[in-house]
N, C-alpha and C positions, 0 to 999 in steps of 0.2 A: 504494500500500500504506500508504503512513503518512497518507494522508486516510481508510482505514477507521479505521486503528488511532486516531486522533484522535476518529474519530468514534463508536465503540463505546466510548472512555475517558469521551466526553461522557456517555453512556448510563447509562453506571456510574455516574459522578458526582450523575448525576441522583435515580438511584432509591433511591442511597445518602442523597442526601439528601432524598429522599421518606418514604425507612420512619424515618429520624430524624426526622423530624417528625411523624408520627404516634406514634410511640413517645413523644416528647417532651410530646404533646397526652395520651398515654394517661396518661402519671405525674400532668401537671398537677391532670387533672382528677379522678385518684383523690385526691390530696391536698387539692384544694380543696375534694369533693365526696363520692364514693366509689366504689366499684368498678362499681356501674351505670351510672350517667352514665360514665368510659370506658369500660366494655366496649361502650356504642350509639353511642359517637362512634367507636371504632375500625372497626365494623361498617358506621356510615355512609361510611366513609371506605374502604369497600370490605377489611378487613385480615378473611383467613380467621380460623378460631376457634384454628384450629392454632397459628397465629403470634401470638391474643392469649394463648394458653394459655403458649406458650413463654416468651414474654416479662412476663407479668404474672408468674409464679414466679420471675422474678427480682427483684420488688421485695418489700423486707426489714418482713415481719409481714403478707403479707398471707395470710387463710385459703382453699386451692383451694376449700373447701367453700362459701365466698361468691363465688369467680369461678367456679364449675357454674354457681352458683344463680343470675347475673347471667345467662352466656350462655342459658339456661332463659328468662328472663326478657325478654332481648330478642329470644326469639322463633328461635332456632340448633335446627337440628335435631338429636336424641336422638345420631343415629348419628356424624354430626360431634366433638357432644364427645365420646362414648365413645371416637371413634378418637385422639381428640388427647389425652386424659383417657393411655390407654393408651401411646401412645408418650411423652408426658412424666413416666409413672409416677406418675399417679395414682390410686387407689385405687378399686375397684369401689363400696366403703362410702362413700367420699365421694361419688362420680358420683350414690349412690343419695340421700345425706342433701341433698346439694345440689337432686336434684330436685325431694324432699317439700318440701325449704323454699322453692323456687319456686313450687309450684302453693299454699302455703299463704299466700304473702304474696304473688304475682301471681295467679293463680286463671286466668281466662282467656284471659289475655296469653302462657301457656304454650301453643306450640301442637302439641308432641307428644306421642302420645295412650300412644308407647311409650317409653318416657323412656332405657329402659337393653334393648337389641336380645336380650342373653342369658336369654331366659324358658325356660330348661332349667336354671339357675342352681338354686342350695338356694331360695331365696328363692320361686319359684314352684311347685314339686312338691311337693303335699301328701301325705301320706299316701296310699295306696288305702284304700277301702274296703272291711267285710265282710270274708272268709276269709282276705285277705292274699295273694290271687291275681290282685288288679285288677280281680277282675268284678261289685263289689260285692255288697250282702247276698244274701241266698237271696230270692225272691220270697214278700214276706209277713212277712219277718223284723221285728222290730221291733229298733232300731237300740241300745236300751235291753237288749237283752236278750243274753246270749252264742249263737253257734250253737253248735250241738249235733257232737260230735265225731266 
């Protein structure tokens, strides 16, 4: 029994000081560099987006709307950060500002085509058109023009 317990305390030790060194690589490299170079060294280092999310909002000035826009960036998919976005209470507005600002200074390197999964959101339901019953104008109507009562 105390050769498990030994040998699971080894375990612990271990991983404990695994994710402190990735953490420790994460801070480095945002200070010497900035938030996209670590958010792709934490990623190559295997560390979910969850767990960069968690822990990158703990370093003091940094903006979520720049670590969206990295994970976007290096290529995380939509639904990952939404979810990770959402349990560390970040904002729908930011998940959305941080995307446009991915695809506008990464462009291709973004590789989700759905950035943010809720398209029933205000953001995506336009108006209906025509009568105001959803079945748009009358056939022939001109769109310029009111229909008739």
């Amino acid at each position: 029994m105390k050769k498990i317990i030994a040998a699971l305390s080894i375990v612990v030790v271990s991983a404990t000081v695994a994710l402190a060194g990735w953490l420790e690589d994460f801070q480095t490299a945002y200070e010497a560099e900035n938030i996209q170079v670590a958010v792709e060294g934490a990623l190559e280092q295997g560390i979910a987006p969850a767990e960069i999310i968690e822990s990158a909002l703990g370093i003091e000035n940094l903006n979520p709307q720049n670590l969206v826009k990295a994970l976007y960036c290096a290529g995380v998919n939509g639904i990952d950060i939404n979810a990770a976005a959402k349990k560390y209470k970040i904002s729908e507005d930011i998940v959305i500002a941080g995307h446009k600002q991915s695809v506008a200074e990464c462009g291709d390197q973004v590789v989700d085509a759905q950035a943010y999964p809720n398209q029933n959101s205000r953001f995506f339901n336009p108006p209906p058109h025509g009568n105001g019953n959803g079945h748009g104008p009358r056939h022939g109507a001109s769109p310029f023009q009111p229909e008739p009562n």
